[in-house]
Every structure is written in C-alpha cells, then in structure tokens.
LUMKEMI-603199 format. One line per field, with one value per residue (C-alpha): residue number from 1; residue in one letter; y, x, z. Coordinates in Angstrom, 1 decimal. Layout:
BEGIN
resi <- (NUM	...)
resn <- (a	...)
y <- (Y	...)
x <- (X	...)
z <- (Z	...)
% end
This chain:
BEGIN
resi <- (1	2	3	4	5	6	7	8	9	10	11	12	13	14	15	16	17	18	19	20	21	22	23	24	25	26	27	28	29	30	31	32	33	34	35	36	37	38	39	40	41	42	43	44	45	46	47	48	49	50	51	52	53	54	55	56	57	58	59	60	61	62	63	64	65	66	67	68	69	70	71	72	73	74	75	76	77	78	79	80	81	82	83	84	85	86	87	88	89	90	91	92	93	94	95	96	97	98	99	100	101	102	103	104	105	106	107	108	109	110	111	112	113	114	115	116	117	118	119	120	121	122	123	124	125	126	127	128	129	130	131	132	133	134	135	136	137	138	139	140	141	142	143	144	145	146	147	148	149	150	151	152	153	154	155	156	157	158	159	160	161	162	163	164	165	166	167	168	169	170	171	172	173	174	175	176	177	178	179	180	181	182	183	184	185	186	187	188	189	190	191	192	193	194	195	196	197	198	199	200	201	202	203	204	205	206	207	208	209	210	211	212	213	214	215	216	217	218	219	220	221	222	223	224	225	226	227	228	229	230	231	232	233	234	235	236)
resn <- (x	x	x	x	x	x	x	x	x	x	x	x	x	x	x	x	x	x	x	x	x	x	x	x	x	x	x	x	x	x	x	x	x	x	x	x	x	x	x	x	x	x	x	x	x	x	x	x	x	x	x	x	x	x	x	x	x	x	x	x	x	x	x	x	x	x	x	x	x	x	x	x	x	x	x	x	x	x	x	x	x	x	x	x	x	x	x	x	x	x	x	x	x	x	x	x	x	x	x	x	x	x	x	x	x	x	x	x	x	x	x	x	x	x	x	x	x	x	x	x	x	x	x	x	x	x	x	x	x	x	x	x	x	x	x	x	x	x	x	x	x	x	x	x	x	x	x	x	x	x	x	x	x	x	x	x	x	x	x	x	x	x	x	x	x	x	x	x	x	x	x	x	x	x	x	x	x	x	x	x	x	x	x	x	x	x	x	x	x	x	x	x	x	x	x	x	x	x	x	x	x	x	x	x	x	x	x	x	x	x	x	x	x	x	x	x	x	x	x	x	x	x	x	x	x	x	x	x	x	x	x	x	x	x	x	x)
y <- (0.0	3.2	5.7	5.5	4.5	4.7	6.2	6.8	8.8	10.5	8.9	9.9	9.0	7.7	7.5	4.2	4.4	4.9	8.2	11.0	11.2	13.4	14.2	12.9	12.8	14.1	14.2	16.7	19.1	23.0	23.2	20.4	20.0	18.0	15.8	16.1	11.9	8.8	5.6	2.9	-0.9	-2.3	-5.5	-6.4	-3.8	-0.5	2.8	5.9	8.8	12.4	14.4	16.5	17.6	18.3	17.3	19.6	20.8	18.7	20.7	21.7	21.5	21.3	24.4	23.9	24.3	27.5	26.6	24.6	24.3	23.2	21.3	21.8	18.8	20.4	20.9	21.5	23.1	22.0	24.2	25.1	23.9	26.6	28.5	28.3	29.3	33.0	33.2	31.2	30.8	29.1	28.5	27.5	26.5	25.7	28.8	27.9	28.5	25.8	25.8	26.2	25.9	28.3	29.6	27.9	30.1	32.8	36.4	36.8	34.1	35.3	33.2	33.3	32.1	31.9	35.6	36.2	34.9	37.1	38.7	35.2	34.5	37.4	37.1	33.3	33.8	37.4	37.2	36.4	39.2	41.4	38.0	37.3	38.0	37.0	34.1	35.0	31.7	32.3	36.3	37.4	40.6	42.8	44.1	45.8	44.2	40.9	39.0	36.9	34.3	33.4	29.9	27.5	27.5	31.4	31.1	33.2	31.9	34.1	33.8	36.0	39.4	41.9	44.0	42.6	45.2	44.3	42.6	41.4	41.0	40.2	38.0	38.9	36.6	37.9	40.8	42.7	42.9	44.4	44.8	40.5	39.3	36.6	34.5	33.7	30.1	28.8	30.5	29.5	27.8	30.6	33.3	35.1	33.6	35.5	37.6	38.0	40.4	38.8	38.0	37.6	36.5	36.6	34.5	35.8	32.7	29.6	27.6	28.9	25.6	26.4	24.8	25.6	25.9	29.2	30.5	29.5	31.7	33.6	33.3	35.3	34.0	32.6	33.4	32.4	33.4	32.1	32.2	30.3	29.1	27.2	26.4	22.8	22.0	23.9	22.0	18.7)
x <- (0.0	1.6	-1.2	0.4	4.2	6.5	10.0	11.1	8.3	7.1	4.8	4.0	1.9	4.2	3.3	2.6	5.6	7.9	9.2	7.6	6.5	3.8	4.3	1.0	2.1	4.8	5.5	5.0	8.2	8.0	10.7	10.3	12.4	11.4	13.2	14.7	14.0	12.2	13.8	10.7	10.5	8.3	7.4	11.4	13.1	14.4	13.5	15.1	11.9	12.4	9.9	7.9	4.9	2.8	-0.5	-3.7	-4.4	-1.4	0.0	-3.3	-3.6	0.4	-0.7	3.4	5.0	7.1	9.5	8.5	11.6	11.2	13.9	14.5	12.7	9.5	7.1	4.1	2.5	-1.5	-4.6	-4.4	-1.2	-0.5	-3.7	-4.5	-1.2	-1.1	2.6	5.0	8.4	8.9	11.9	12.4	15.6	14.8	15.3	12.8	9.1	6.7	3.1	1.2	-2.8	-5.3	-4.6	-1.4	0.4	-1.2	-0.9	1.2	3.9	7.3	8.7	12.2	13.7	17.1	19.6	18.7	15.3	13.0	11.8	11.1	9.1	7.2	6.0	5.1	3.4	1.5	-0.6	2.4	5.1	5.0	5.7	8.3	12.2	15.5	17.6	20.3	22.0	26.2	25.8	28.3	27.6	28.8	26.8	28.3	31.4	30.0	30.8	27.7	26.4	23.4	22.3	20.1	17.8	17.4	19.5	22.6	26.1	28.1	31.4	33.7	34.1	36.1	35.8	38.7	38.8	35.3	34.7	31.7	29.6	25.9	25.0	21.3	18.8	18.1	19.3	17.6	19.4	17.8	14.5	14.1	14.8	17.3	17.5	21.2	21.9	25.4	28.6	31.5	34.9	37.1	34.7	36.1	39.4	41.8	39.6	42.0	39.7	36.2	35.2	31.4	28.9	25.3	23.6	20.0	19.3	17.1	18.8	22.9	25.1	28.4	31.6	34.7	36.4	34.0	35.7	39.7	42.2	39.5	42.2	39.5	35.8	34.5	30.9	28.2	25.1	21.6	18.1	16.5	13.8	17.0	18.9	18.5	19.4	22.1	23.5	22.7)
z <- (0.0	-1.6	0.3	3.9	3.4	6.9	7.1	10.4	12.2	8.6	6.3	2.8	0.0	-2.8	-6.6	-8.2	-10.3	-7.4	-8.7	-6.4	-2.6	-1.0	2.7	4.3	8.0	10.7	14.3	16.3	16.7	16.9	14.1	11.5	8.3	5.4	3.8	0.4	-0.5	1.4	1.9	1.3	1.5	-1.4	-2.7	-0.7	-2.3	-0.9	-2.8	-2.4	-3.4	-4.0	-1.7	-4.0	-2.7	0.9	0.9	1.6	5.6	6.8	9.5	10.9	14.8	15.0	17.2	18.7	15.1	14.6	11.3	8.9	6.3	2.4	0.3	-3.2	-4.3	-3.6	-6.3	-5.0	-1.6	-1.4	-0.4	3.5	4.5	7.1	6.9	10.9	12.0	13.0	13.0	10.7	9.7	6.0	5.2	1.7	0.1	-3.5	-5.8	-8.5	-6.6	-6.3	-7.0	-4.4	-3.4	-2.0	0.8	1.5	4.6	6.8	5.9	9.2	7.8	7.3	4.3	3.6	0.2	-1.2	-2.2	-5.3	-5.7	-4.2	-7.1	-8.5	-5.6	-5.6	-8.9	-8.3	-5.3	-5.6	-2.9	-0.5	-1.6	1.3	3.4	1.0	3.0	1.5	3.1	5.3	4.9	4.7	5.3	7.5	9.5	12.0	15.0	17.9	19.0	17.7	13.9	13.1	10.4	9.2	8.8	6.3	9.2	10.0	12.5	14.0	15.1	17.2	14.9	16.9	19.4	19.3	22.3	24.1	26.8	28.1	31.4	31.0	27.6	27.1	24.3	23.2	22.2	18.9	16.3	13.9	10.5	7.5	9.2	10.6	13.5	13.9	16.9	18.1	18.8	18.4	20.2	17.3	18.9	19.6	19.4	22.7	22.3	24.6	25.7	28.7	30.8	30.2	34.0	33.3	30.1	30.3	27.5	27.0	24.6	26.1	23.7	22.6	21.8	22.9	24.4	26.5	23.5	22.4	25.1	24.4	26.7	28.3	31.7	33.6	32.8	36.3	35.2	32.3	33.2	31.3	31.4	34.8	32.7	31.0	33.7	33.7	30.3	29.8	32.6	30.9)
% end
C-alpha cells in the first residue's frame, strides 16, 4: 500500500511508479524540516523517493510548530497547508518557486527564500510578496562588537568578538538585520578567544550551543550566566 508509506516517524503518500512522494504525516516538533528523498521498502526492495509535494491541511492543529523548512525537491505546496497558523516561519531552500494551493500560509507568515530569488518569488506567489524575505544563509555581519552568520535555518552563530577590553559581555537573544529578527543560537569555537579580561557573560538565549572551546584563553571568565527558565538543560 503506496497511500500510507513509513519512514522513520514521517509517512508519505508515494506515486505508483515509485518516482515521487507526497508528505502525508509528521510528528510533532515545533521546528520540522522535510526531507529532500524517502527511503521505502516495497514489494522487498528499498526505494530511495524524492519528496515533492505536501498534501492539503497537513499541518493543521500542530498548534506547537514554529518553522517549517522546504527542500528543493518540492514541487508542490497543497490548499491550507498553514492556513491556521497566526505566526509562521517558511523557510524555503529551492530557488525555482513551487506551486502552491489556496490559501497555502497565513498572511502573518514570514517566508524566507534563497539571495537572489526574491523577485522570483514574488512574482510566483502574488498574494504572499509582502511575506516574502530574502535568506540570510552564509551572510556574515557585523553588529556591535560581535561578527555573526546566518544559517540555512534562519539562524545566528556568534562567529567571533572583538571587544577585548570588556569585562563582562551580554550576548542577546536575537538581532535585527535588514529589518528581521534573527535569533542567536550557536557560540563558534574561539569566538572570545583570549579575551583576557572577560570575567562575566550573560547569554540571554534559552537555547545557545556552545563549548569551553568558544571560550579558548578567556584566563579570567568565572561566570556564564543564562536564562533560569534554562537552567537545567544547559547544565545537561
């Protein structure tokens, strides 16, 4: 039965022919990224699928979703995908547009879409091009005393900082670059190296990855503060 095929915790509705997939089902994660290909058993063979569409309503009463990220291989977006959700992030990463339904995402959906294709979004999708933002996947910016990068995801990594006479630096949760904000989740490895008079950080973020190594030479650093909310799984 190619109507409700299983990989992992995804199921999708594959095409008789064995050539195209339909998402049809996910789990329930706040930031879910769809797969560019299924792996399928059929008839005791193993199929690798490219993912090419999402079927109508799917992520209705996902009420916890908050990203919702697109491969390349997609094709086509069905009627109401998103329509209940008052506040979206698509992220899509193909630059040629796919077709999409009636009433695919909510008017409050920001959808961000490879440099250089925004205009080619726009024009596919009319009725979305205020929504419409440009990716800021491998941009490199300065803010502050602080060298960022964006991410596939929409997401900032803390790449290095230069106020080495500083005591003690606050890392924000998010920054506002070209008019979006960006929240800041990764601290790169040697991003306060020798830092000699850093004493005290205060992450902001509920969810910053870093390591010791973020903080190489830093001879002084006794404190990293973070959120309480947090507090236990940063120390995990």
């Amino acid at each position: 039965n190619l109507a409700n095929v299983r990989d992992g915790n995804i199921y999708y509705k594959v095409s008789t022919d064995l050539k195209n997939a339909v998402l049809n089902n996910f789990p329930f994660e706040e930031e879910f990224v769809i797969p560019s290909t299924a792996k399928i058993k059929f008839e005791g063979k193993e199929y690798v699928v490219p993912v090419t569409g999402v079927r109508e309503d799917i992520f209705w009463g996902h009420h916890s979703l908050k990203s919702v990220t697109f491969p390349a291989s997609i094709e086509n977006i069905a009627s109401r995908a998103f329509g209940g959700y008052q506040k979206l992030t698509i992220i899509m990463l193909g630059s040629t547009p796919a077709k999409i339904g009636d009433n695919v995402f909510n008017k409050n959906a920001t959808i961000f879409v490879p440099a250089g294709t925004k205009e080619v979004y726009q024009k596919a999708w009319p009725e979305y091009s205020s929504n419409i933002k440009e990716s800021i996947a491998g941009v490199t910016f300065d803010e502050g005393n602080f060298q960022f990068k964006g991410g596939e995801d929409q997401k900032l990594t803390l790449l290095s900082y230069n106020g080495r006479d500083e005591k003690e630096v606050t890392i924000p949760e998010e920054i506002v670059h070209n008019g979006c904000s960006y929240p800041v989740t990764c601290i790169a490895e040697n991003a306060f190296n020798s830092c000699s008079d850093l004493q005290s950080v205060n992450i902001l973020g509920t969810k910053v990855q870093f390591n010791a190594k973020s903080f190489n030479n830093c001879s002084q650093l006794c404190e990293i503060f973070v959120p309480e909310t947090a507090y236990d799984d940063y120390m995990k």
